[in-house]
Phi, psi and omega in degrees: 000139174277185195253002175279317175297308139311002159266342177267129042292267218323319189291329159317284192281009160298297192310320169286339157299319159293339188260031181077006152079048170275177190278344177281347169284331148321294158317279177303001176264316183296346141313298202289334201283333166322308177301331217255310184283351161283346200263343193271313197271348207066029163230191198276128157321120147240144190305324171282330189267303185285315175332272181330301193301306193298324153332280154329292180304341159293341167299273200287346171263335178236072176291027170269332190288336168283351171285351198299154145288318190311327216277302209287339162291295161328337147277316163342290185298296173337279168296346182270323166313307218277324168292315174322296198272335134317315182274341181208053174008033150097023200241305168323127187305138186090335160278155179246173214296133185284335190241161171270357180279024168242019191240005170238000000 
């Protein structure tokens, strides 16, 4: 691993440690450190394997945390992006844009 790469971890969780560790911050910094480590491995990030895989892992260390309200909107909105932008490839009135060349 390089050293750049062990500084975006530390900076995830730095980050998540600054805005108070809640679990939707949790969730996304382990999306994101997933996304970072797929990327490490040389494969493709897919959004649904990680939602579930960070879901889960919260799951198995507090399982009361799934009771959060903040944690079940947050997979919610989460998974409603991701599906939203799959069935009608970011493209659809109500969707948001899949690419950033679709946003100019």
């Amino acid at each position: 691993m390089r050293a750049s790469h062990a500084a975006d971890f530390a900076r995830i969780g730095a980050y998540t440690l600054l805005t108070g560790a809640h679990p939707s911050a949790v969730r996304a910094a382990l999306m994101v450190g997933l996304a970072t480590l797929a990327a490490l491995t040389g494969r493709v990030a897919d959004p649904l394997t990680s939602l579930l895989l960070a879901a889960l892992a919260m799951a198995a260390l507090e399982p009361r945390v799934l009771l959060d309200i903040g944690l079940q909107l947050s997979l919610s909105a989460t998974l409603g992006s991701f599906c939203c932008g799959r069935a009608c490839g970011g493209g659809c009135a109500g969707c948001p844009a899949s690419s950033p060349s679709r946003l100019g």
